[in-house]
Steps between C-alpha positions, in 0.01 A plus 500: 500500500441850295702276162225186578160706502625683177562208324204321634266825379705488160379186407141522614465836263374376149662527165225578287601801293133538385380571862521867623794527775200582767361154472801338522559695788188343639556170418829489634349628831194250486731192441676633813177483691410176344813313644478671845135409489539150438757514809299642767207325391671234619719607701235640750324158523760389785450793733100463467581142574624612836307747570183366489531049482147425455453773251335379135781625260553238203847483428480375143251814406792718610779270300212508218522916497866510491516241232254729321697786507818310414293378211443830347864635597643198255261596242567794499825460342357277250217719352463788380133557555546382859758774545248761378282391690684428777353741761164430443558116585712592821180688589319222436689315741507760760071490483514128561778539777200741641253224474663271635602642796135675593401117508760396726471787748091408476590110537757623787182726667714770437740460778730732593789351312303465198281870512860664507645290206201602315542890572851473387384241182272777408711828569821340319321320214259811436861722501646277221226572263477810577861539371474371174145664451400790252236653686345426883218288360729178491599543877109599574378155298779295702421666871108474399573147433693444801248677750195383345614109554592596883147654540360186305746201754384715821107485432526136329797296689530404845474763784822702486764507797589858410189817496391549111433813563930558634544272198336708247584834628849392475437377167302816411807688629751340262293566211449844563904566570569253172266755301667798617809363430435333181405822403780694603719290320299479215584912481871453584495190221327776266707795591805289421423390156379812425864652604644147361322646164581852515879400512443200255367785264816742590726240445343345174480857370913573540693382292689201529484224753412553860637266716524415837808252560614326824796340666470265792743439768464121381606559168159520369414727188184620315247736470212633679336740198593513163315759256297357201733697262738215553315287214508827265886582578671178574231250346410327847206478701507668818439295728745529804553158642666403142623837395816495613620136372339569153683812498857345560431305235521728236803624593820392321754332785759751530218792601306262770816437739573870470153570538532255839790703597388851451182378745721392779722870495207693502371283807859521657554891437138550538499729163314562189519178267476580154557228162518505179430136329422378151178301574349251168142505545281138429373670187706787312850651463739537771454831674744709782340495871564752786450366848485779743435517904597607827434219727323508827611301842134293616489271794693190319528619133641811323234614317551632114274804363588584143465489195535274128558763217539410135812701359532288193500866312700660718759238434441511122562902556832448692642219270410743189687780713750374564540324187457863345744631715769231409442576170515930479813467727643282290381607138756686299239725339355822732190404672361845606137497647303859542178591684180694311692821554814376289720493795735245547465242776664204408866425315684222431892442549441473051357890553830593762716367179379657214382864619795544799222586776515341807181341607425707866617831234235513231169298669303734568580715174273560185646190244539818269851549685619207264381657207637771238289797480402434190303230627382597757205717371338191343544314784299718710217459239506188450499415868180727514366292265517199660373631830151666334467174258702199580654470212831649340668534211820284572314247787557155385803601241856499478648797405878671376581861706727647668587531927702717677787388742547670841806614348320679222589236154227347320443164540303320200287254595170278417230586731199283608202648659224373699187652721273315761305579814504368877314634754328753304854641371639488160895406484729520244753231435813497203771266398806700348714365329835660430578462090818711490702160402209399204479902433945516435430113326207649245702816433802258418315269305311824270908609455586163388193465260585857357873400465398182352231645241755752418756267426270264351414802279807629428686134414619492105444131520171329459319398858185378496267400804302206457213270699475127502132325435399159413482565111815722501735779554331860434694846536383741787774799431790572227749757516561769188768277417274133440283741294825628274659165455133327404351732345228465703271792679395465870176501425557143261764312750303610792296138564595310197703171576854589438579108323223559275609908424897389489590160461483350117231168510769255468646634817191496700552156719841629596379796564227352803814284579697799560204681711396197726890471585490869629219418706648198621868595615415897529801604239588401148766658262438342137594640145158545245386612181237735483302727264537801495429891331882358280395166449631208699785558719688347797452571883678399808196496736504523896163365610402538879189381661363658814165364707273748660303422769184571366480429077623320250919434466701820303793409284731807423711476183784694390622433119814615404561508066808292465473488135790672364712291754358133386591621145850605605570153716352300173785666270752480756383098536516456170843605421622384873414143402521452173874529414790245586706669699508463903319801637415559859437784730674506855466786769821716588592215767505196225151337656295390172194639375435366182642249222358505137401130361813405333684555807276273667480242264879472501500415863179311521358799770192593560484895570403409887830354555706803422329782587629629813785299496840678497661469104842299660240263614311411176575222289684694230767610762522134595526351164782790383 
């Protein structure tokens, strides 16, 4: 019975968003009292009809009222301006129901059946517009209406079964109690918006959305009051009938059924329910939501006070929390965070590493501890500095010094430094890195580059450092010895190109031959004339090419003088092959190494086929 009325009085309320939530309120209540008009209209026609046979009571005017209010009821929910206007036409109907009936109970000589309907016609129908009145006037205009066409039947119609004067004092009665009442409720109406505003305004004014959620035994869920914040938090009007399936639908899947489920264990355990939802407004980014309540048993429905908070931010703070947290527990470097006063008050597992102090051991301590005294005096200043100005000599920059380990060592390392303020309270933040491993690589690398300049210094054979460009080959460095052998100063070879300084013109091509085959395959051994302080002599040159990672390519070259020794081979060659004996030359163990012509023209050999080839092996030990 409870499940029909609700849904019966859930879809006479209108839909109208425009229309304030009182007026629908009213003209859900007046389309209730239009349908049970048009009934008992009607419906009261059979019990006049035995009650009094011979009585004048029309049957069609009373089918023609009900149809009237039917009428309006159906239009109702096809116009909008008969909606808003919707009371004042039921009023309208309720003065002609008035009429009417004066003129029946005059036709009827006011009979006893008929003078009692009338009292009740007037007492009811004067009650229903009281209720949906604004001030008392509207009741006083209807009952003034009402007793005035009495006063008018009695002195005009036929003589009256019933006194006029019982009939009017009666009449006079009602309107008298009506007034008082209308006005009492009128206050009680008043005092209750006035209260309904107060706590509109408290609610409006907190932050977040108010809310006021039920449950019904049937299954039933919605809201009675939702706060108008709900359009500048979530994006959606409040308006309570709707609130709760426009809400749901902003809710990705996964979050509504838990949502659902959370409801029903708070209801169950009768405890606090509490959610945290993302929630995609109609208009703008996706935000976080925090539902929060304790929910109230009610006659039929559990009953939902609480609250709609926006804690996109929050979330944003978290996620960025935890995110730095991830991150300083898992960074390598020290992460070591100090308040205003330079004490410590955060350290990373990085910090534990590098220093040897255990995080519960040195938070709480001046971040001096991890310093060398030496240091530590400009620290102090410069932290002053920063507190009376904001700004410090290091903020911002990375900078080479020196920590100290728990143990007492140094530990070199590269320091970052940062200031900010929160909550009216400067921090101080720094990334340390340790360098001990780049420190021990740099030292290495200056003790290579010393060993390597002295060597390259000290060399009696020419060396001679040289960068590749587009139009050439031009020295960057020369030892003593390139100087000696070319009779050159450092000043002249220093970024001249060495083909045009050294190589004779005819040479030049396989010269750039020579260089573009270094820079090719990295190494190239060749022998080469060049000019030098003598003249032009012969060099065995090592050329290596190197690429930096920044510049141009460098070719090293070493030249080794192998004059003297071409001169020797060229005699030896020259009496070697030019006689007409056999001559060869054979390790200890009888493997060939080399065969002058005639020997070779006597077998028909080329030198490839006995060299390395064991003597007892060779043609000539074959042929006898």
């Amino acid at each position: 019975m409870t499940t029909s009325v609700r849904a019966l009085l859930s879809r006479l309320r209108p839909r109208d968003d425009h229309l304030p939530e009182e007026m629908r309120s009213q003209v859900q209540v007046h389309r209730l009292l239009s349908l049970l008009g048009a009934g008992l209209v009607v419906g009261f026609a059979p019990l006049y009809a035995v009650a009094a046979p011979d009585a004048i009571d029309p049957l069609w005017v009373r089918v023609g009222i009900a149809g009237l209010f039917l009428t309006l009821l159906t239009a109702s929910y096809r116009s909008a301006r008969v909606r808003a206007a919707y009371v004042s036409c039921v009023w309208g109907v309720l003065y002609l129901i008035v009429g009417w009936f004066v003129v029946l109970a005059a036709l009827n000589q006011f009979s006893g059946e008929y003078a009692v309907g009338l009292l009740l016609v007037y007492a009811v129908l004067a009650g229903i517009v009281a209720f949906g009145a604004e001030s008392v006037w509207a009741p006083l205009a209807f009952l003034g209406y009402g007793g005035g066409g009495t006063v008018l039947a009695t002195l005009t119609g036929p003589r009256p079964e019933t006194s006029p004067l019982i009939l009017l004092a009666s009449m006079g009665t009602i309107a008298v109690v009506e007034t008082v009442l209308t006005q009492g409720w009128l206050w009680i109406r008043k005092t209750v918006r006035e209260q309904e505003a107060r706590l509109q305004g408290l609610t409006n004014s907190l932050p977040g959305v108010v809310f006021q959620f039920f449950v019904r035994e049937d299954g039933t869920v919605g809201h009675h009051f939702v706060s108008e914040h709900a359009e500048d938090v979530l994006g959606l009007e409040a308006d309570p009938p709707t609130f709760h399936e426009r809400c749901l639908e902003r809710i990705p899947d996964p979050y509504q059924r838990e949502i659902e489920r959370s409801i029903e264990t708070a209801i169950d355990e009768q405890s606090d329910w509490e959610f945290e939802t993302p929630f995609d407004p109609p208009d703008g980014e996706r935000i976080w939501a925090l539902g929060a309540s304790t929910p109230e048993q009610r006659e039929g429905e559990t009953v939902f006070n609480g609250v709609i908070l926006d804690i996109t931010e929050r979330k944003e703070a978290e996620r960025r929390r935890r995110t730095y947290e991830e991150l300083k527990d898992s960074a390598e470097d020290a992460i070591v965070i100090a308040d205003a006063d330079g004490d410590i008050i955060d350290w990373n597992p990085g910090a534990e590493a590098m220093f040897g102090y255990e995080k519960e051991a040195i938070v709480g301590r001046p971040i001096e501890t991890i310093m060398p005294d030496r240091h530590r005096a400009p620290h102090r200043r410069g932290m002053e500095r920063v507190r009376e100005t904001g700004r410090g000599r290091f903020l911002g920059e990375t900078v080479e010094l020196e920590g100290l380990h728990q143990d007492g060592h140094e530990v070199p390392v590269e320091l970052a430094l940062s200031s900010w303020e929160a909550d009216r309270e400067r921090f101080f933040g720094a990334i340390i890195r340790d360098i001990t491993e780049r420190k021990n690589a740099e030292q290495a690398l200056r003790e290579e580059r010393d060993r390597f300049e002295t060597l390259f210094e000290s060399l009696p054979t020419p060396v001679v450092r040289c960068v590749a460009q587009d139009d050439g080959v031009f020295v960057t460095d020369a030892n003593p010895a390139f100087e000696d052998t070319f009779g050159l100063a450092a000043t002249e070879a220093v970024g001249a190109e060495i083909n045009h300084m050294l190589v004779p013109e005819k040479d030049h091509d396989r010269a750039r031959d020579f260089d573009r085959r270094v820079l090719e395959s990295g190494e190239v051994r060749a022998e080469v004339q060049r000019t030098t302080a003598e003249g032009m002599r012969e060099f065995q040159v090592q050329a290596i090419s190197r690429r930096p990672d920044e510049g141009p390519p460098e070719i090293y070259a070493i030249y080794t003088d192998i004059t003297e020794r071409k001169r020797r081979e060229r005699r030896l060659n020259a009496i070697f092959n030019h006689t007409y004996q056999f001559t060869g030359l054979m390790e200890p163990d009888g493997t060939m190494i080399e065969a002058n012509d005639t020997a070779l023209r006597f077998g028909g050999l080329d030198r490839e086929d006995i060299v390395g080839t064991p003597i007892w092996k060779t043609h000539w030990a074959q042929t006898g």
